[in-house]
C-alpha positions as CSV (number, residue, x, y, z in Angstrom):
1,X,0.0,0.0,0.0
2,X,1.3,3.6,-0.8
3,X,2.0,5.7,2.2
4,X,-0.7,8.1,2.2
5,X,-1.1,10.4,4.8
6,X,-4.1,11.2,6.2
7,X,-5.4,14.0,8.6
8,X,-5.0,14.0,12.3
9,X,-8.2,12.9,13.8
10,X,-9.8,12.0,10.4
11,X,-11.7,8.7,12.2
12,X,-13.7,10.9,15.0
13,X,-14.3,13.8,11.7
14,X,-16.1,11.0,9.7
15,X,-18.3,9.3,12.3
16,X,-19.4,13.2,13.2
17,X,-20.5,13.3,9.6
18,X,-21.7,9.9,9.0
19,X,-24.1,10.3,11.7
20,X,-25.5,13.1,10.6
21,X,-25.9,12.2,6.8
22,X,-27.4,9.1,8.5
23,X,-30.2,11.3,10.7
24,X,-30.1,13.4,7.9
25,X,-31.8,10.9,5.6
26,X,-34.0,9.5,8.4
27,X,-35.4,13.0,9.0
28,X,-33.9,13.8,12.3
29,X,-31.9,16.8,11.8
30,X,-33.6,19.9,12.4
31,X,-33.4,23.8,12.4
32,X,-29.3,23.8,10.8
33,X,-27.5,26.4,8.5
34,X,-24.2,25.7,6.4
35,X,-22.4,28.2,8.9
36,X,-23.3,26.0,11.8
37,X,-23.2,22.4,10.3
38,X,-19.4,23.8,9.3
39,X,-18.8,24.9,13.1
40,X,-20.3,21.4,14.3
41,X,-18.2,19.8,12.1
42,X,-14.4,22.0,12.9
43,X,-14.9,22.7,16.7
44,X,-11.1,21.7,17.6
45,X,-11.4,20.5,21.1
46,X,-12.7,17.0,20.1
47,X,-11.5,16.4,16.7
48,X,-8.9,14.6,17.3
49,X,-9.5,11.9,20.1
50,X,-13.0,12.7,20.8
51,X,-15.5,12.7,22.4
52,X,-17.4,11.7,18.9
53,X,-20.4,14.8,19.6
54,X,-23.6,14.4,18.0
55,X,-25.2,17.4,16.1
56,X,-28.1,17.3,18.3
57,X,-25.5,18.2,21.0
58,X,-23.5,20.9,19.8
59,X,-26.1,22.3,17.2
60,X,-28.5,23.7,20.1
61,X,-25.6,25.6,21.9
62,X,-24.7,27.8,19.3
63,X,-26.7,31.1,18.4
64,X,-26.8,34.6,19.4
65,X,-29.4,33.8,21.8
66,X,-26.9,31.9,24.4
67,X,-26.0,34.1,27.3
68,X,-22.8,32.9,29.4
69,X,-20.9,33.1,32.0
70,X,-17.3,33.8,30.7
71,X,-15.4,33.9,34.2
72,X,-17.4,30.9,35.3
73,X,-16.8,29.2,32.1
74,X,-13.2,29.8,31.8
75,X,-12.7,28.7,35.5
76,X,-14.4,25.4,35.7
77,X,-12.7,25.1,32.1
78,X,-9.5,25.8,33.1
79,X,-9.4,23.6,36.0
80,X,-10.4,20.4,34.3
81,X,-8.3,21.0,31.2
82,X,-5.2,21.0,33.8
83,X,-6.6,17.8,35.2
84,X,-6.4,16.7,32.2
85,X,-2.9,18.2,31.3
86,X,-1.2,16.5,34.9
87,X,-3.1,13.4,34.1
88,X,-1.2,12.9,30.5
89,X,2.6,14.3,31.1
90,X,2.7,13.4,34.4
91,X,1.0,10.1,35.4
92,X,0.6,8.9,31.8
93,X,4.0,9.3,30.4
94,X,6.1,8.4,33.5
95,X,4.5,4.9,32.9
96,X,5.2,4.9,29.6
97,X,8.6,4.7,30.0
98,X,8.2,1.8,31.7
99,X,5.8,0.1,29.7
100,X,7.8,1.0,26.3
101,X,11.0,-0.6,27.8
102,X,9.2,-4.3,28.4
103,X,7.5,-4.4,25.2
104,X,11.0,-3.0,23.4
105,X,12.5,-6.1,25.3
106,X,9.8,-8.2,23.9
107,X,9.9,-6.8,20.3
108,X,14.0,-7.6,20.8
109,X,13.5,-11.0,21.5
110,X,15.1,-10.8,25.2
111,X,13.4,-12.5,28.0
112,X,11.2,-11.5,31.4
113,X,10.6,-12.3,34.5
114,X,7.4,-12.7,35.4
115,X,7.1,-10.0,37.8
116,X,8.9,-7.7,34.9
117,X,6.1,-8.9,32.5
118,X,3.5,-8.2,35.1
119,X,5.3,-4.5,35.6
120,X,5.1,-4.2,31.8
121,X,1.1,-5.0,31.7
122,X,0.4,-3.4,34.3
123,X,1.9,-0.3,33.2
124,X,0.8,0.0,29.7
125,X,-2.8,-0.4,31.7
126,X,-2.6,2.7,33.8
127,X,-1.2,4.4,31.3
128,X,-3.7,3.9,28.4
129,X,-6.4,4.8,31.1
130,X,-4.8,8.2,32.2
131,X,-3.7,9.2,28.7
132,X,-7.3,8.5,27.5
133,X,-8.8,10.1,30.5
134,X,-6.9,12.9,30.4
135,X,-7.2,13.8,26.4
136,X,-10.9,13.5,27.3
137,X,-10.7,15.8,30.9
138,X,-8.7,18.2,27.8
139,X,-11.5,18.6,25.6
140,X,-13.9,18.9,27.5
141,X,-12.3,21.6,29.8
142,X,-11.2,23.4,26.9
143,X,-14.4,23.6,24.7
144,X,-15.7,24.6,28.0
145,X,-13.3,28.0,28.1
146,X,-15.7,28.6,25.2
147,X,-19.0,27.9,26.4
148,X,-19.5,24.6,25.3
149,X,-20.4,21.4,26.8
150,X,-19.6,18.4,25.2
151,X,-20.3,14.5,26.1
152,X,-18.6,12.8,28.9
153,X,-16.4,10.3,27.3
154,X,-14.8,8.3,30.1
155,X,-16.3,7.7,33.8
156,X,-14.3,6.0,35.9
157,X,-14.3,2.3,33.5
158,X,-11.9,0.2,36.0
159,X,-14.5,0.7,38.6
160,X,-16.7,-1.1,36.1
161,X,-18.5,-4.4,37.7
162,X,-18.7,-6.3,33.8
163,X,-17.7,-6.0,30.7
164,X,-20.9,-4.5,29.6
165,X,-20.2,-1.6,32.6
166,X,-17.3,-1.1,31.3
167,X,-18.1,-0.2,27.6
168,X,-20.6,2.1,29.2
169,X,-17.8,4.0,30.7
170,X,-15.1,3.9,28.4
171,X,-15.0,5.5,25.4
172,X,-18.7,6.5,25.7
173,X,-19.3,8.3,23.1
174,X,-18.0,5.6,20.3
175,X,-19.9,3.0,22.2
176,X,-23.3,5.0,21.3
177,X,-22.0,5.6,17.7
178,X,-21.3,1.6,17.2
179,X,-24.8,0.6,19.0
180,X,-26.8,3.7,17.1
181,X,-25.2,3.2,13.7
182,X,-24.2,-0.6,13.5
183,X,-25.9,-2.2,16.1
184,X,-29.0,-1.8,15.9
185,X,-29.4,-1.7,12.3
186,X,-28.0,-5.1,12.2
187,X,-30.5,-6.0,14.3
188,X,-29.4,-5.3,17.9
189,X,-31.1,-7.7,20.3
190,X,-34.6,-7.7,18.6
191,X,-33.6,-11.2,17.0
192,X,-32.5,-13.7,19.3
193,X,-30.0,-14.7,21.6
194,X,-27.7,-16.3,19.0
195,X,-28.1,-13.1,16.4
196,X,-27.9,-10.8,19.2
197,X,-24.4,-12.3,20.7
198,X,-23.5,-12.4,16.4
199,X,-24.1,-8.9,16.2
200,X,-21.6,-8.0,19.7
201,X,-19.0,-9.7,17.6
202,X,-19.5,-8.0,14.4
203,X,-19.2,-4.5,16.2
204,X,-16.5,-5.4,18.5
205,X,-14.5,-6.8,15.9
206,X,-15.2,-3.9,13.3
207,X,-14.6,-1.5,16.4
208,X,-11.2,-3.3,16.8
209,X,-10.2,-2.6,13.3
210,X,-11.0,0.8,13.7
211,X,-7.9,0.9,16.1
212,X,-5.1,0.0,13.7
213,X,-5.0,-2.2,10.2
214,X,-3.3,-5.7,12.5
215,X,-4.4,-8.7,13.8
216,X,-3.7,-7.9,16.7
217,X,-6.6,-5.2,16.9
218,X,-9.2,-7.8,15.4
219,X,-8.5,-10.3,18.1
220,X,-8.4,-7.6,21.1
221,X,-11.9,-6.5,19.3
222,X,-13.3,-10.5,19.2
223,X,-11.8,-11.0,22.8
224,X,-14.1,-8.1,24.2
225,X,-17.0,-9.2,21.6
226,X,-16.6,-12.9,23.4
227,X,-16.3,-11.3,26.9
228,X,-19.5,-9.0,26.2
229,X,-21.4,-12.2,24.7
230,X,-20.4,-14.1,27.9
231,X,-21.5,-11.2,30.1
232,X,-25.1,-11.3,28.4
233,X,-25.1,-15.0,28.8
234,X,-24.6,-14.8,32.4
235,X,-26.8,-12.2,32.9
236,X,-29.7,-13.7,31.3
237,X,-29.9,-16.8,34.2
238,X,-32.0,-16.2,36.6
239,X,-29.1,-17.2,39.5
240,X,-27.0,-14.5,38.0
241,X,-30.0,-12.1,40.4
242,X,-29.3,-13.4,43.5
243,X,-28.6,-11.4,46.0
244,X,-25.1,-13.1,47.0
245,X,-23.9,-11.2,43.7
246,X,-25.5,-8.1,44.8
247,X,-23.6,-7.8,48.4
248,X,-20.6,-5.2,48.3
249,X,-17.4,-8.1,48.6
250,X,-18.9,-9.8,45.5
251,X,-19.1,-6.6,43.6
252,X,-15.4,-5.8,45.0
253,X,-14.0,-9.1,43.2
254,X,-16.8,-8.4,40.1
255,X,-14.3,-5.4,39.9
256,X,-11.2,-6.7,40.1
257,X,-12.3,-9.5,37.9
258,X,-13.0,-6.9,34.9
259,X,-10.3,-5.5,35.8
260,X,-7.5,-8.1,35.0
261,X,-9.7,-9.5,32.2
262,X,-9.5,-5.7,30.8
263,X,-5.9,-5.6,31.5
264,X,-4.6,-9.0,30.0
265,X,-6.8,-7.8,26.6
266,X,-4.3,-4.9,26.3
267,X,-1.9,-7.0,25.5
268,X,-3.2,-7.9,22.3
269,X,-3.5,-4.0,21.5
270,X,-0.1,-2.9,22.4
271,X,2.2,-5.7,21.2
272,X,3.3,-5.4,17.5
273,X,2.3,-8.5,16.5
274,X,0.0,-11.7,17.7
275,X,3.5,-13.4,18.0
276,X,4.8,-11.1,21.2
277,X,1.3,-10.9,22.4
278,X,1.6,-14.6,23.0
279,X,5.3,-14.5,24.0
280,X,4.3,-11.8,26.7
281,X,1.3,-14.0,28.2
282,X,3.6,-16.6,28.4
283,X,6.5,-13.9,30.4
284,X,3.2,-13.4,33.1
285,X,2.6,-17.5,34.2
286,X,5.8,-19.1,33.5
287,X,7.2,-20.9,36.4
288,X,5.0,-18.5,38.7
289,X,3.2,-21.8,40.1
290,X,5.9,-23.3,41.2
291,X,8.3,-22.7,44.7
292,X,10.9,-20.8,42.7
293,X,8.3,-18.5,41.0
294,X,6.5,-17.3,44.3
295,X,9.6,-16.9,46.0
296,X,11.0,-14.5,42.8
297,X,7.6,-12.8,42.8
298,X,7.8,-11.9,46.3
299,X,11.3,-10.9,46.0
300,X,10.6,-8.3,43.2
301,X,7.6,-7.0,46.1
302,X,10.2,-6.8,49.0
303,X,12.3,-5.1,46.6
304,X,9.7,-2.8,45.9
305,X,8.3,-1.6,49.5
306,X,11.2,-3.1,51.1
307,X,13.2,-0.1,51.9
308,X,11.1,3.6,51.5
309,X,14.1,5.1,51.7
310,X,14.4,4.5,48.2
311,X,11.2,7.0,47.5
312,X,13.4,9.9,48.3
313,X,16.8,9.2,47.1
314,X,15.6,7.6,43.9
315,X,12.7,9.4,42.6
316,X,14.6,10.2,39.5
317,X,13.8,6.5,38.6
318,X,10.0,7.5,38.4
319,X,10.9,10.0,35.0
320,X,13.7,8.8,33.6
321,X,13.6,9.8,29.7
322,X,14.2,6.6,27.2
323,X,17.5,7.9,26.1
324,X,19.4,7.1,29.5
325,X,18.0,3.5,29.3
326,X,20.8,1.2,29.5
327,X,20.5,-0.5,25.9
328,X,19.7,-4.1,27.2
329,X,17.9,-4.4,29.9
330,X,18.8,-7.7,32.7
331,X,15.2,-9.8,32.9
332,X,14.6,-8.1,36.3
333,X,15.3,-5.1,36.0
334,X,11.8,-3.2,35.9
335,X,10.8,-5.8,39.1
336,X,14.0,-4.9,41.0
337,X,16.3,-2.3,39.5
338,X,13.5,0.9,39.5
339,X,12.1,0.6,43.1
340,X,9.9,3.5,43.2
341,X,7.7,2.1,40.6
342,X,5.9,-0.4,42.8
343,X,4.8,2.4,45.2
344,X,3.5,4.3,42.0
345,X,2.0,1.9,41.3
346,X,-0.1,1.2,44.0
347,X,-0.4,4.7,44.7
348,X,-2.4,5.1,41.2
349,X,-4.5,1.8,41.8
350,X,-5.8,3.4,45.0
351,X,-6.4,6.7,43.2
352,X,-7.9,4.8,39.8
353,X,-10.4,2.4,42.1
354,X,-11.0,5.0,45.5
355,X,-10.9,8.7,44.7
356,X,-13.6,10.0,42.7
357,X,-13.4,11.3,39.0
358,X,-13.1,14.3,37.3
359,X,-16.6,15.0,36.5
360,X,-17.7,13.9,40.3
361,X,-15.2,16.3,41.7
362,X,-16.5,19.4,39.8
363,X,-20.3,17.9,39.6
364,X,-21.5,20.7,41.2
365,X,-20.4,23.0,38.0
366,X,-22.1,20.7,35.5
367,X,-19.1,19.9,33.4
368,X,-19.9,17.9,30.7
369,X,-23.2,16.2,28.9
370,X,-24.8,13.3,29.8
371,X,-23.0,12.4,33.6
372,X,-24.8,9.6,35.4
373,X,-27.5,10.5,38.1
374,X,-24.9,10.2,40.8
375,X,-22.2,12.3,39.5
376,X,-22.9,15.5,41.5
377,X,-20.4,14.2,44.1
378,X,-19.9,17.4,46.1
379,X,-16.2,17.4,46.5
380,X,-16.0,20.9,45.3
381,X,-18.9,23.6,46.0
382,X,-16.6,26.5,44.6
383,X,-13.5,26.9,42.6
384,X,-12.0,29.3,45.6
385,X,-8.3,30.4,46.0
386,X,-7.1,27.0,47.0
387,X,-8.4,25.4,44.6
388,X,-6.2,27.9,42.7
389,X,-3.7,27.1,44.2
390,X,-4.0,23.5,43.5
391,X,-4.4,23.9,40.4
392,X,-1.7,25.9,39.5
393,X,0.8,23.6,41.1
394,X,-0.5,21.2,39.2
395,X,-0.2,22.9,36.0
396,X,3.2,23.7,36.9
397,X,4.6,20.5,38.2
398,X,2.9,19.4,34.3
399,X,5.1,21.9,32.4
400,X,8.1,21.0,34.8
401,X,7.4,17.4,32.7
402,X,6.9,18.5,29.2
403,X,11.1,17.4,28.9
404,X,10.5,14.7,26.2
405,X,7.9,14.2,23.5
406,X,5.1,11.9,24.3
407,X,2.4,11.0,21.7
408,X,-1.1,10.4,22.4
409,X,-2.1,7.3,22.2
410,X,-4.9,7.5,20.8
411,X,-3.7,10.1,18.0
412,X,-2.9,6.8,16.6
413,X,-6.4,5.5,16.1
């Protein structure tokens, strides 16, 4: 194939414009001009990793007739967009690091530990989720410096309890465009079980695709179109209603349980080829059954919380750019070698599963379209000087980090 190269964003342009030549022709579009279609269609803020708006979103918020708030506007706006900002260059691409160096060991053909492997997974996890999460805490805060609200596109999705939660949470705003323009036209769930579970794993395997022209995105797209049939399976058996699964330790291990399944599925996405997606799963259970395997595991652990001491003298391990990598890595090193990393990551699995989000800190401000009932969590009643002054540290400590380039990921999709 000849090299062509194509826009930045061009994916989230077209499905803006598919769906509405598609409510266009089913006589759902109302009360539009060229001038505003054209806005609709080139409001930068979520061109280029989404959210995917619908006209009937943005469309009703233009026109002379809107009155605003500009200082209100620009500080709720503000504030999330550095959320957003702190989330990406300083959480996001200090795991990168990390998560780039296993899988160059992989693509290299040099071997891992298991804990190294788990370090590498792990990683890449965290990462993906903060770099989505804070492209999407970007938009939004920044359309909102103009007045404009746009759909939340990611709500918390590792505090999901299934499968199906968790395509409600992640990525929201492409789930709707794959159940509103593929799904249900194929049919949805008004044919059958069997047609119903054929149509999940039509779309997920199409929504892989999307991703990236590799194999490896079709079978991360059929593993989550298996996993979602499964879910519905299991939630169509009566037993699946009982009240032992309702109780808050069996929605605790529900979690986790999506969580790992989630997690191992990355793998799939971010290896370059099916071949180092296997060798990696392999690198995560080999020999971990066995005497020697626990007793490396928990040596990589002691290594890691072992001696605190190593938080303060070695926090330069925590950002330390790809250039001064040594060129080949030992098979531990991530496990044992960078010890600040295993307090990281804990630190970010109790902020990921215990704190609330974004959009529930600053529910009281309305931030985005189409938040869940609950949202309106209270933690902040007004954006007062010490919020300020939170926030400008934050936004600070973010430039402090902007030392080495670091892609989006999803400016790759």
């Amino acid at each position: 194939m000849p090299n062509i190269i194509l826009p930045i964003g061009i994916s989230f342009i077209t499905f803006q414009k598919i769906a509405f030549l598609v409510d266009a022709y089913r006589g759902l579009v109302r009360n539009f001009t060229p001038l505003n279609y054209t806005f609709f269609v080139t409001f930068f803020p979520q061109l280029i990793a989404g959210p995917i708006t619908h006209h009937s979103e943005i469309m009703p918020q233009i026109g002379p007739s809107q009155r605003r708030d500009i200082a209100a506007d620009l500080a709720v706006g503000i504030s999330i967009f550095v959320v957003g900002l702190f989330k990406k260059v300083v959480i996001a691409d200090s795991l990168a690091i990390y998560a780039d160096a296993g899988y160059a060991m992989l693509r290299a053909g040099q071997p891992l530990d298991h804990a190294s492997a788990w370090v590498t997974v792990l990683c890449y996890s965290f990462q993906l989720y903060y770099d989505f999460s804070g492209y999407s805490d970007m938009a939004i805060g920044l359309a909102r410096m103009f007045g404009f609200r746009l759909p939340v596109n990611f709500y918390s999705p590792y505090k999901s309890t299934s499968i199906i939660d968790f395509w409600r949470r992640w990525h929201i705003t492409l789930s709707r465009f794959l159940r509103d323009y593929l799904y249900i036209p194929l049919g949805g769930n008004r044919r059958g079980p069997v047609r119903r579970y054929v149509n999940l794993g039509i779309v997920m395997l199409l929504g892989g695709l999307w991703h990236g022209a590799n194999w490896t995105f079709v079978v991360w797209g059929a593993v989550h179109g298996l996993m979602l049939a499964l879910n519905h399976a299991w939630r169509a058996i009566p037993f699946s209603n009982s009240f032992v699964f309702k109780t808050r330790p069996a929605e605790r291990i529900a979690t986790f349980t999506t969580f790992v399944a989630v997690t191992l599925a990355w793998i799939p996405f971010r290896a370059d080829s099916l071949a180092d997606a296997k060798t990696m799963m392999s690198f995560l259970w080999t020999n971990l059954a066995g005497r020697d395997g626990l007793a490396s595991l928990w040596g990589s652990i002691e290594s890691q919380f072992g001696e605190l001491k190593y938080v303060f003298t070695l926090t330069d391990e925590w950002f330390r750019p790809r250039d001064l990598w040594p060129s080949v890595l030992p098979p531990n090193y991530l496990a044992t070698e960078t010890r600040p990393l295993g307090l990281l990551l804990l630190c970010l699995g109790v902020a990921t599963f215990a704190m609330p989000n974004t959009y529930q800190i600053f529910g009281r401000f309305e931030p985005a379209l189409g938040l869940p009932e609950e949202t309106p969590y209270g933690a902040l009643t007004r954006l007062d000087w010490r919020v300020s002054l939170i926030i400008a540290a934050m936004f600070v400590f973010s430039v402090l980090q902007l030392s080495h380039v670091s892609p989006f990921l999803y400016y790759q999709f």
